[in-house]
DRENPA-3360 file (N, C-alpha, C; in nm, 2 decimals, always signed):
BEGIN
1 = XXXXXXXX = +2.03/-0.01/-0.39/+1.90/+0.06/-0.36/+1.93/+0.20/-0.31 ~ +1.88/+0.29/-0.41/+1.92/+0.40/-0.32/+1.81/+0.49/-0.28 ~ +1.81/+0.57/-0.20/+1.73/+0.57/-0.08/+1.68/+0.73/-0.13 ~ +1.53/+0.75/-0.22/+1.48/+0.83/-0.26/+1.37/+0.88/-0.25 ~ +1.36/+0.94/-0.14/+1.24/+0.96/-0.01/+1.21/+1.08/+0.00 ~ +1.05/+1.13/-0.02/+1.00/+1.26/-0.01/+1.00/+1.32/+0.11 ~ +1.05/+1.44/+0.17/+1.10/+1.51/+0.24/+1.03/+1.48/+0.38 ~ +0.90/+1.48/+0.42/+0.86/+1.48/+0.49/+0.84/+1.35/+0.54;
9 = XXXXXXXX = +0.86/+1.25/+0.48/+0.91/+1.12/+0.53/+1.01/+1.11/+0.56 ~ +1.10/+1.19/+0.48/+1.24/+1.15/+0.52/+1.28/+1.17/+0.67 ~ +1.20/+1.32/+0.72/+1.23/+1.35/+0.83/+1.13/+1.24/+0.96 ~ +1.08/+1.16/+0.95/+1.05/+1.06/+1.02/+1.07/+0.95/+0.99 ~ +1.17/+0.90/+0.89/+1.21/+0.77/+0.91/+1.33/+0.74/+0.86 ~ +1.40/+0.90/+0.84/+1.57/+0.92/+0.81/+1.65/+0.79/+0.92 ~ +1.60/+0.81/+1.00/+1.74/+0.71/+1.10/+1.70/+0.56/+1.09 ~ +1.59/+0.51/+1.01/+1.56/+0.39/+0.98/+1.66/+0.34/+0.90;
17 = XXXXXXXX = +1.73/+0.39/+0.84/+1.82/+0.38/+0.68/+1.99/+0.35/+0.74 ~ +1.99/+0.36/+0.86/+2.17/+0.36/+0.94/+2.11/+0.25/+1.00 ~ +2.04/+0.19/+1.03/+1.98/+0.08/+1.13/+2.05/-0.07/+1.04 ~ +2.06/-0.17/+1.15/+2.20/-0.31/+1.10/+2.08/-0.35/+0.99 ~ +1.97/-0.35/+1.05/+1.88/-0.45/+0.94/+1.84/-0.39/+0.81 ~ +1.82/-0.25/+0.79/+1.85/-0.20/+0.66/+2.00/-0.18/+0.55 ~ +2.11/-0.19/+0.63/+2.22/-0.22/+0.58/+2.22/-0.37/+0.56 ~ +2.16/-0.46/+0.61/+2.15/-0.56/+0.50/+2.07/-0.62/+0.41;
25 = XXXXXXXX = +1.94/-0.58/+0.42/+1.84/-0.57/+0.32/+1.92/-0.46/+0.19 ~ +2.02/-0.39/+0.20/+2.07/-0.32/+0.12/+2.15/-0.46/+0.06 ~ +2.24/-0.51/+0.15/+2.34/-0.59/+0.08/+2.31/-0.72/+0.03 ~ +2.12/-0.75/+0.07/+2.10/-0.86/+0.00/+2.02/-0.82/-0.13 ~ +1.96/-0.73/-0.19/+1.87/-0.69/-0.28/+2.06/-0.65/-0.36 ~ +2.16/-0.62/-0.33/+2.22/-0.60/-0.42/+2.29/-0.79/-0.46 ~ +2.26/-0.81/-0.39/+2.34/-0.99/-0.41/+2.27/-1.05/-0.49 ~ +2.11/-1.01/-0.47/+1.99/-1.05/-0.56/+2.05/-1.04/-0.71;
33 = XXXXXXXX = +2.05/-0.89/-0.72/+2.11/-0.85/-0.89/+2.22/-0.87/-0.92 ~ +2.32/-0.92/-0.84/+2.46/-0.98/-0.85/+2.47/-1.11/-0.91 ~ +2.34/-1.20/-0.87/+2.35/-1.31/-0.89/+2.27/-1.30/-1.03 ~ +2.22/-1.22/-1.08/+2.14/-1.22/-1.23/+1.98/-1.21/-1.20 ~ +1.96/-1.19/-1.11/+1.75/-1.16/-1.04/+1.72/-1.06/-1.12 ~ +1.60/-1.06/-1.19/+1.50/-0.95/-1.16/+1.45/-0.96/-1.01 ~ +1.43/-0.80/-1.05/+1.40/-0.74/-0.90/+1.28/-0.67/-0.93 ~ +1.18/-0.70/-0.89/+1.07/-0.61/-0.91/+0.99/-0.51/-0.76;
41 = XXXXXXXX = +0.95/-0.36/-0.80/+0.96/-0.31/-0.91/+1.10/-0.21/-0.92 ~ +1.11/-0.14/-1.03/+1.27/-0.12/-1.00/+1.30/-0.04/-0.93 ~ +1.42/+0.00/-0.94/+1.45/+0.13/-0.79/+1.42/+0.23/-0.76 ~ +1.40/+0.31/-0.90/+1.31/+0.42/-0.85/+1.18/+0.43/-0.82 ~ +1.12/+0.32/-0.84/+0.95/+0.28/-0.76/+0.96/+0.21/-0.64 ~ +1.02/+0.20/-0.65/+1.06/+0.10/-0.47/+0.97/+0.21/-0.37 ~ +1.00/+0.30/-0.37/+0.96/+0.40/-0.24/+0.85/+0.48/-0.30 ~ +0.78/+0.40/-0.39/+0.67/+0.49/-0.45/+0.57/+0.52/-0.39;
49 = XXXXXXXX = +0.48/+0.47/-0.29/+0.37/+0.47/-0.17/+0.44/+0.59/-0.08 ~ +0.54/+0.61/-0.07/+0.59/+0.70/+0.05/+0.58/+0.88/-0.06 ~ +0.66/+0.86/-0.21/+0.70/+0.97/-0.28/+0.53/+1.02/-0.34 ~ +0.47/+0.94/-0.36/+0.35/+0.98/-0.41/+0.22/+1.03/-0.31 ~ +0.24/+1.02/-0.20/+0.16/+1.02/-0.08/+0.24/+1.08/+0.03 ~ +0.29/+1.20/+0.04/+0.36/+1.28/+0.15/+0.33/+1.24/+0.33 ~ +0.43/+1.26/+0.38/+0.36/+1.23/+0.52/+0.25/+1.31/+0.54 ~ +0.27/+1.46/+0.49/+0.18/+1.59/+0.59/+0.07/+1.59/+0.50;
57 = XXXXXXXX = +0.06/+1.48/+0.39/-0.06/+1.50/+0.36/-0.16/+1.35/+0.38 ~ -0.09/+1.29/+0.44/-0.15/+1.15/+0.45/-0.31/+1.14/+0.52 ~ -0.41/+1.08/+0.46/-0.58/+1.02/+0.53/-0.62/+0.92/+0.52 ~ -0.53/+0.82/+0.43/-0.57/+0.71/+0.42/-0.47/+0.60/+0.42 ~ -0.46/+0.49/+0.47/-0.36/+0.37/+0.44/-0.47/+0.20/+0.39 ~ -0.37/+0.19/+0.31/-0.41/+0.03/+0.23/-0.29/-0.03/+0.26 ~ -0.32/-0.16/+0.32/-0.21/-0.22/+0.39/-0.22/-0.30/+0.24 ~ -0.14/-0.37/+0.22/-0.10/-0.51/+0.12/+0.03/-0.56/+0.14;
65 = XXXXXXXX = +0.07/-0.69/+0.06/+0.17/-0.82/+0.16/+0.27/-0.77/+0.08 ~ +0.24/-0.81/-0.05/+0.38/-0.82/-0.19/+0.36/-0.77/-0.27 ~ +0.48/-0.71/-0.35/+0.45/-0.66/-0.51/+0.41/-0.80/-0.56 ~ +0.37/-0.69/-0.69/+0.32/-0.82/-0.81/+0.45/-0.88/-0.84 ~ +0.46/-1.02/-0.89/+0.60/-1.05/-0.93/+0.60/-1.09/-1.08 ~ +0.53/-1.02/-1.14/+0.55/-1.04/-1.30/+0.56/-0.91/-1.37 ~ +0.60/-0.90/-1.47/+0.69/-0.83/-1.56/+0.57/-0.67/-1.57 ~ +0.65/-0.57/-1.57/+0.56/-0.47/-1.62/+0.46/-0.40/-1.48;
73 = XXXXXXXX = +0.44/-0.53/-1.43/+0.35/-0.52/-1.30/+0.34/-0.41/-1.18 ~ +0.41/-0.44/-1.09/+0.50/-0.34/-0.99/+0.53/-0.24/-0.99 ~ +0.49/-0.13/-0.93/+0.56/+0.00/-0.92/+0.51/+0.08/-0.79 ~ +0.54/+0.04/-0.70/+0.55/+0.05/-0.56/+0.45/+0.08/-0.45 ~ +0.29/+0.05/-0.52/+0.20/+0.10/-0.49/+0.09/-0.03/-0.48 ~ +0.04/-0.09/-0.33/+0.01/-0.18/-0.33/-0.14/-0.21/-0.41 ~ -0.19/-0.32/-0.49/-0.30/-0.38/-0.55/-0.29/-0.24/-0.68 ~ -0.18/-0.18/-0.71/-0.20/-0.11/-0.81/-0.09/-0.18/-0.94;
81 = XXXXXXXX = -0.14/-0.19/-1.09/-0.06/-0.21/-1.15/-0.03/-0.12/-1.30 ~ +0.11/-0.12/-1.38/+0.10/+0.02/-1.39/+0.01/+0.00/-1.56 ~ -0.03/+0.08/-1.61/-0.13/+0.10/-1.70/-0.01/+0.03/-1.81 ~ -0.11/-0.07/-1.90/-0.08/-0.17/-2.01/-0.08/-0.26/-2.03 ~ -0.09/-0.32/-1.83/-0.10/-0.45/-1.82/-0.23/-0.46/-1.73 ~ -0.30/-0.52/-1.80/-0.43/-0.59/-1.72/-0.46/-0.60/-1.60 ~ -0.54/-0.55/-1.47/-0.57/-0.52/-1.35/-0.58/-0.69/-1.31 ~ -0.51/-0.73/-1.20/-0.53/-0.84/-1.15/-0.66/-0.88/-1.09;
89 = XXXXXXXX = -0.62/-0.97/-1.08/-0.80/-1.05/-1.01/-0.86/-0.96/-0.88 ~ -0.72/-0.96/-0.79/-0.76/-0.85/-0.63/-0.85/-0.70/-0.70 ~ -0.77/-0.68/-0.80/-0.81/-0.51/-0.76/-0.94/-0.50/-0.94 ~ -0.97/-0.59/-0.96/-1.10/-0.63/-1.08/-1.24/-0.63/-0.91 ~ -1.15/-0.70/-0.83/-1.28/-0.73/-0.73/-1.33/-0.58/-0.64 ~ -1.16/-0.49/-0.61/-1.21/-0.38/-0.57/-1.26/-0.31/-0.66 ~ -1.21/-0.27/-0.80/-1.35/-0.21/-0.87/-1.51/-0.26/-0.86 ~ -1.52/-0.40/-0.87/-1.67/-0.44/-0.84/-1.71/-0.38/-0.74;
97 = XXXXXXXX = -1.65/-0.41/-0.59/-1.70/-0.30/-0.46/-1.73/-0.19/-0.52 ~ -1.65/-0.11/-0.58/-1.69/+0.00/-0.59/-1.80/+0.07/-0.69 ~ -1.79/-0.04/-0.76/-1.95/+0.06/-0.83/-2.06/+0.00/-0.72 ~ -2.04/-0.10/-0.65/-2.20/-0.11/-0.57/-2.15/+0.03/-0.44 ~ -2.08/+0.04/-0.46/-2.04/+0.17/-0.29/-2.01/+0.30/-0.34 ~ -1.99/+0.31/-0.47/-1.98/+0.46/-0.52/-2.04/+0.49/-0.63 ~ -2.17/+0.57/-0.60/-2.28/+0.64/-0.71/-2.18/+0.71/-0.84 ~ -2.21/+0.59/-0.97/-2.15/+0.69/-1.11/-1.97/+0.60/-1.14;
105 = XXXXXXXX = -1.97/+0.51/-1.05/-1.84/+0.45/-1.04/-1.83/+0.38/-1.17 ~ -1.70/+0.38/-1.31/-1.71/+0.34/-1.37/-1.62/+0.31/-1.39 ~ -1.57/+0.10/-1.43/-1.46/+0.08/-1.43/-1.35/+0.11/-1.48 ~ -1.23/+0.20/-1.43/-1.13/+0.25/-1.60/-1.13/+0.10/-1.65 ~ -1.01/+0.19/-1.73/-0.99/+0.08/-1.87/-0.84/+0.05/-1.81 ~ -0.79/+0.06/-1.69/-0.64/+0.04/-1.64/-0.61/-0.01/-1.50 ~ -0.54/-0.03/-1.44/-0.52/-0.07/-1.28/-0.43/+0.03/-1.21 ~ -0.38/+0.17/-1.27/-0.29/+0.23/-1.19/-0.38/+0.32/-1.13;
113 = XXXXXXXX = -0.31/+0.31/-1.03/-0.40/+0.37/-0.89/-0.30/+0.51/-0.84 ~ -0.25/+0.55/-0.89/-0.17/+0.70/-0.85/-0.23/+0.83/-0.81 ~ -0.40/+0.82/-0.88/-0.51/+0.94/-0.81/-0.56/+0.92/-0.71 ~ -0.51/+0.83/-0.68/-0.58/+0.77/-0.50/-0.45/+0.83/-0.38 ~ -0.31/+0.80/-0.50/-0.20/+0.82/-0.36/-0.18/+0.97/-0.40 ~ -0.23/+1.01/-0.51/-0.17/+1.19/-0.47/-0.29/+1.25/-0.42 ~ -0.40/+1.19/-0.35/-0.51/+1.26/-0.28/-0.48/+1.21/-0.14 ~ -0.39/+1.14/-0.11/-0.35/+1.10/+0.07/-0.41/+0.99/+0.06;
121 = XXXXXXXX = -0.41/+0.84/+0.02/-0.43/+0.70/+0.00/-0.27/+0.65/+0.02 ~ -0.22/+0.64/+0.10/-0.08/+0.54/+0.09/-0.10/+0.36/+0.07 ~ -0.09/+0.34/-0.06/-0.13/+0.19/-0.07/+0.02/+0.15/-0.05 ~ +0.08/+0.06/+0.08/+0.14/+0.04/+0.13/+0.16/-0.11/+0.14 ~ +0.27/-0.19/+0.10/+0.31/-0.34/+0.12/+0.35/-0.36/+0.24 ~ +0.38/-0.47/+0.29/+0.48/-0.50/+0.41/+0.64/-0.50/+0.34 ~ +0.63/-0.63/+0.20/+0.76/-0.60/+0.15/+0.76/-0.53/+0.03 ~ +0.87/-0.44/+0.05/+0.83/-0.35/-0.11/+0.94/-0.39/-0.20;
129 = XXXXXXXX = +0.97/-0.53/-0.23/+1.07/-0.57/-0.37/+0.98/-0.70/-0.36 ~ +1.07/-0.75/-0.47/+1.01/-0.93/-0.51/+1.11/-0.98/-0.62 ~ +1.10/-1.10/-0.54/+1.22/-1.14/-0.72/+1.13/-1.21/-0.82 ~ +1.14/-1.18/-0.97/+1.05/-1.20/-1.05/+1.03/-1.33/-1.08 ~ +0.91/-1.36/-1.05/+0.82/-1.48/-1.09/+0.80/-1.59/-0.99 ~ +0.88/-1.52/-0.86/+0.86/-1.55/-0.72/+0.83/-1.51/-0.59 ~ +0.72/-1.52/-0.58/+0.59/-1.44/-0.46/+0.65/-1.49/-0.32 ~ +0.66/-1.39/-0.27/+0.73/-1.40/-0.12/+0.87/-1.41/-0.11;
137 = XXXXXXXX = +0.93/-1.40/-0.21/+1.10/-1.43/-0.21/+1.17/-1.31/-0.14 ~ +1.12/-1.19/-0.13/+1.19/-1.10/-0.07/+1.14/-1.08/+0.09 ~ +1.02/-1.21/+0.13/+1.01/-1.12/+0.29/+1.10/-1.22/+0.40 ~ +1.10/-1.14/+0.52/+1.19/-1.18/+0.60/+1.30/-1.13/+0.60 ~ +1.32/-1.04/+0.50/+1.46/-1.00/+0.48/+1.46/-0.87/+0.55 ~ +1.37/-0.80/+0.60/+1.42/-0.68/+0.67/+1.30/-0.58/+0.61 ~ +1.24/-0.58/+0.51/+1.16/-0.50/+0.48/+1.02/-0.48/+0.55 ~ +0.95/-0.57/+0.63/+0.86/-0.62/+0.76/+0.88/-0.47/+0.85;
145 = XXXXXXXX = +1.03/-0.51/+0.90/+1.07/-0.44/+1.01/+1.07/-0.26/+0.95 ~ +1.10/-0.28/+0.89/+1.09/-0.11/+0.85/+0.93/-0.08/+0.78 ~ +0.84/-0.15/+0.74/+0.72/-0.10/+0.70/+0.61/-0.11/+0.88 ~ +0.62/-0.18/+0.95/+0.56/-0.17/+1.04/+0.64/-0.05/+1.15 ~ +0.77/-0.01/+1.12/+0.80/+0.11/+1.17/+0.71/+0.20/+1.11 ~ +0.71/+0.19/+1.00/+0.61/+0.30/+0.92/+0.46/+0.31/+0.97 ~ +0.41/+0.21/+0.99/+0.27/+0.20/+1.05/+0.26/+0.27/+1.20 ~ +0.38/+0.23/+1.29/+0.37/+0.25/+1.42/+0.39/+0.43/+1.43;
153 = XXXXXXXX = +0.51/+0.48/+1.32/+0.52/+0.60/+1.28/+0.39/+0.67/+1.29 ~ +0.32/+0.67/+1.20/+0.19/+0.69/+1.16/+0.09/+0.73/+1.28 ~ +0.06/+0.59/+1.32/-0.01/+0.59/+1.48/+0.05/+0.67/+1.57 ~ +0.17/+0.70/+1.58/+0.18/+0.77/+1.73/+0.24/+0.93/+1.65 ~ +0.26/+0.96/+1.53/+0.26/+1.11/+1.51/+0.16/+1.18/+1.45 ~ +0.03/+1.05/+1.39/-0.08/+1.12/+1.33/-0.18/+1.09/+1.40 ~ -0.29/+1.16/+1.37/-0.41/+1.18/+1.40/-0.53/+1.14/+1.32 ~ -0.65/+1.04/+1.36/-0.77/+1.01/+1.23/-0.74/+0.98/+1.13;
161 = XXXXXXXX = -0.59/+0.92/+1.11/-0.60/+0.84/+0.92/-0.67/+0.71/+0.93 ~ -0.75/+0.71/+0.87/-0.83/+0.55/+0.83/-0.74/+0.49/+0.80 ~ -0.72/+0.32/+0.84/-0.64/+0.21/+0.78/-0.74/+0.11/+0.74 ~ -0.72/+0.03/+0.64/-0.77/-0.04/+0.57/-0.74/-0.15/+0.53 ~ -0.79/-0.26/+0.65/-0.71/-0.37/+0.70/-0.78/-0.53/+0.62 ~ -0.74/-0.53/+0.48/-0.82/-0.62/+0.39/-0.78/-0.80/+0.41 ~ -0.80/-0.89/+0.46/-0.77/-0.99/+0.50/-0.67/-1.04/+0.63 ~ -0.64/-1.13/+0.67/-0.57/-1.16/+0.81/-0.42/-1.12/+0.78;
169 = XXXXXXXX = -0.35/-1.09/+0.68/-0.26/-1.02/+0.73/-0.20/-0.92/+0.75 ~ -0.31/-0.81/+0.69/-0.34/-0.68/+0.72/-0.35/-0.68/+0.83 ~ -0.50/-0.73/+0.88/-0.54/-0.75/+1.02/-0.44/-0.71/+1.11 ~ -0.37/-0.83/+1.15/-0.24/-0.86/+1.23/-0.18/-0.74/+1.25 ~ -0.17/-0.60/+1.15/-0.11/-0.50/+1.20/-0.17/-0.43/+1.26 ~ -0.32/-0.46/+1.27/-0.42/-0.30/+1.38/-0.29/-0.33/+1.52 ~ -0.23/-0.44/+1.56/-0.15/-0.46/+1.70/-0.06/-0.33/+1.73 ~ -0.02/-0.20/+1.60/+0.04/-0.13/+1.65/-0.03/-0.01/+1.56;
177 = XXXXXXXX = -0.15/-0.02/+1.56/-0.22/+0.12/+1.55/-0.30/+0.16/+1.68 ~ -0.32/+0.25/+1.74/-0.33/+0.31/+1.82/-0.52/+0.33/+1.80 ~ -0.57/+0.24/+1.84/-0.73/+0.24/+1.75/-0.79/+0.36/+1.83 ~ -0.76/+0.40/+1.93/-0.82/+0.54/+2.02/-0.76/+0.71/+1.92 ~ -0.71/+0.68/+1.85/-0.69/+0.81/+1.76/-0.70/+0.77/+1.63 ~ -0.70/+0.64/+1.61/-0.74/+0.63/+1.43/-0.83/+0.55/+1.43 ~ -0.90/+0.51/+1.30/-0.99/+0.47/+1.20/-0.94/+0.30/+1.19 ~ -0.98/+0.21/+1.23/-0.96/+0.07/+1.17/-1.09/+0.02/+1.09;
185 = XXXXXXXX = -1.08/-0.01/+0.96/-1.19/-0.08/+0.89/-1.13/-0.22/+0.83 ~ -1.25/-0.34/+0.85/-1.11/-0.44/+0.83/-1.23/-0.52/+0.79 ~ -1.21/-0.59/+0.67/-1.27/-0.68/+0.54/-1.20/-0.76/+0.49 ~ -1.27/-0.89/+0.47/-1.22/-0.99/+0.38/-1.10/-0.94/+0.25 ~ -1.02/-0.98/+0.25/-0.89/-0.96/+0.14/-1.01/-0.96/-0.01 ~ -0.99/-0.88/-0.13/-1.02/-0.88/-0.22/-0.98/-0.96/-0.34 ~ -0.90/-1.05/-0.28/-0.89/-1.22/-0.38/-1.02/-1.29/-0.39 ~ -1.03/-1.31/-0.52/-1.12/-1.46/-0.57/-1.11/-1.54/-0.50;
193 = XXXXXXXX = -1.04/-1.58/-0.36/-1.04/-1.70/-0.25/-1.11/-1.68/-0.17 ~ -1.15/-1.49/-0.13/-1.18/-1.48/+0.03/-1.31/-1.35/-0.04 ~ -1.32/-1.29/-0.15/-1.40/-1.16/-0.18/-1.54/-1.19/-0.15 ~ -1.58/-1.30/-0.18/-1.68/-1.29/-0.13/-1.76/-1.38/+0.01 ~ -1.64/-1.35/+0.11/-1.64/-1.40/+0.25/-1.63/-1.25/+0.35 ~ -1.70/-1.16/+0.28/-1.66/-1.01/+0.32/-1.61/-0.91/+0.28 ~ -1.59/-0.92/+0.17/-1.49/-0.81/+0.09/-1.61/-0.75/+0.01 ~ -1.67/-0.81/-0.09/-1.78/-0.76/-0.18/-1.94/-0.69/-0.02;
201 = XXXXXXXX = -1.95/-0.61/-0.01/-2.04/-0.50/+0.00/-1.97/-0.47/+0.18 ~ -1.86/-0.49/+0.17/-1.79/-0.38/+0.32/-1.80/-0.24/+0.29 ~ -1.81/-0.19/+0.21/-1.81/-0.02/+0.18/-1.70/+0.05/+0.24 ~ -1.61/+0.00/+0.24/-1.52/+0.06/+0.30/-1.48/+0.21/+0.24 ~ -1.52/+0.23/+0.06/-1.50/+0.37/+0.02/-1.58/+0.50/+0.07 ~ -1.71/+0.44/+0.04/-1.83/+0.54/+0.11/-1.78/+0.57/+0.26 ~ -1.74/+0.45/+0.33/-1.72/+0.48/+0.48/-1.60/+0.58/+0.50 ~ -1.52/+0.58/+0.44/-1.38/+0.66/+0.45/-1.39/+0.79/+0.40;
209 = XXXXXXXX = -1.49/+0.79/+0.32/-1.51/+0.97/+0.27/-1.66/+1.01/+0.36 ~ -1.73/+0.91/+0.39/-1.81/+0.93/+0.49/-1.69/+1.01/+0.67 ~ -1.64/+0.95/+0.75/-1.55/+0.98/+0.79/-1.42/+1.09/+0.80 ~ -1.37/+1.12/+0.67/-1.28/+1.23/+0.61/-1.38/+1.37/+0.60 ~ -1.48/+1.33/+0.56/-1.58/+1.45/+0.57/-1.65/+1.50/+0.70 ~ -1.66/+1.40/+0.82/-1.71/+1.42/+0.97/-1.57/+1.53/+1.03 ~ -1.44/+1.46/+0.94/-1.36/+1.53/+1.06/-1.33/+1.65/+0.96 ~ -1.40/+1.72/+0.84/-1.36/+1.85/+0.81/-1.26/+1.85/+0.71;
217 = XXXXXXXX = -1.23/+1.69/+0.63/-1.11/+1.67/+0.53/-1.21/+1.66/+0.39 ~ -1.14/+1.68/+0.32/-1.23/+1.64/+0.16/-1.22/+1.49/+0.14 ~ -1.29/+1.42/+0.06/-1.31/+1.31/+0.02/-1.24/+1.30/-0.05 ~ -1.20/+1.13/-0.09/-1.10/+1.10/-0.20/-1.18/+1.07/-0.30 ~ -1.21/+1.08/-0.42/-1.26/+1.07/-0.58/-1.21/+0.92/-0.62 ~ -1.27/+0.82/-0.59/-1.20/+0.75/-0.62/-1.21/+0.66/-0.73 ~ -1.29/+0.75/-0.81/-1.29/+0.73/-0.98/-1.17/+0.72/-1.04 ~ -1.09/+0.68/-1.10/-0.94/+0.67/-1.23/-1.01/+0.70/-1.33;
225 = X = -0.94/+0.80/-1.38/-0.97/+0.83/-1.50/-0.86/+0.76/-1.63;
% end
């Protein structure tokens, strides 16, 4: 795994990378492909939420658990998948939110979500690998501990970024956002299990450019073209 991080991240989470638990999250994602794994998504997407979404430009975070763990899927950007392969069920249900929450919203014809992270949207996992065609095989292994540094990062160097806390295990991380300087909005997870227990008409888009516009930022477009 090697370690390919846009600058201004780098400089706040450079000493995460010498730390014991990321030298072994290194030595087990290599034991993974040692042993014959797909690893999804591959290495140069691994840090794609961080390279596509700079620190000094960040206004928005989307928490989510796991990559996709099927073929084609994955590319480091959570509930995003990359254009050719069919938008999963979660992010079929965020499009439906969104035409009832955003005037003229029209569903693309794809699931990659990369116009959302180069406008300051960090769609961000807890674990950012997965072994293929097995959901949850890579957590606990150390990648937890470094993405909620990332969140805690966040809270105590920035200021007013909206988080975007969609089901109970998003939730669970407002515990290290600092809610007296940022934005918590928090809705039913966008799966066919839980979307329509809260997810379908939370507005969380209108609210967030509602918001980004109060404090003097532009809104995010969050049409795909």
């Amino acid at each position: 795994m090697a370690i390919d991080l846009e600058p201004s991240w780098l400089n706040v989470l450079g000493g995460e990378f010498q730390k014991d638990y990321m030298v072994k999250l290194r030595e087990f994602l290599k034991s993974e492909k040692e042993s014959g794994q797909t690893v999804y998504p591959k290495n140069s997407d691994i840090f794609n939420a961080f390279n596509k979404t700079p620190f000094d430009e960040l206004k928005v975070v989307i928490l989510g658990q796991d990559p996709y763990h099927g073929a084609h899927q994955a590319h480091g950007l959570s509930f995003s998948v990359q254009k050719g392969i069919n938008p999963p069920p979660s992010l079929k249900n965020i499009y439906k939110e969104l035409i009832t929450d955003i005037p003229g919203f029209n569903i693309p014809s794809h699931g990659e979500l990369t116009e959302w992270a180069e406008q300051g949207v960090m769609m961000l996992n807890a674990t950012l690998t997965v072994r293929a065609g097995s959901p949850g095989s890579h957590q606990k292994k150390g990648w937890e501990i470094f993405t909620d540094t990332v969140i805690k990062t966040i809270s105590d160097e920035k200021e007013g970024i909206i988080f975007l806390l969609w089901g109970k295990f998003a939730q669970a991380k407002a515990e290290l956002i600092d809610a007296n300087k940022h934005h918590i909005l928090k809705a039913a997870h966008p799966s066919p299990y839980s979307a329509d227990s809260g997810f379908f008409g939370c507005k969380h888009f209108s609210k967030t450019n509602a918001i980004l516009q109060e404090e003097g930022k532009k809104p995010i477009d969050w049409q795909i073209h």
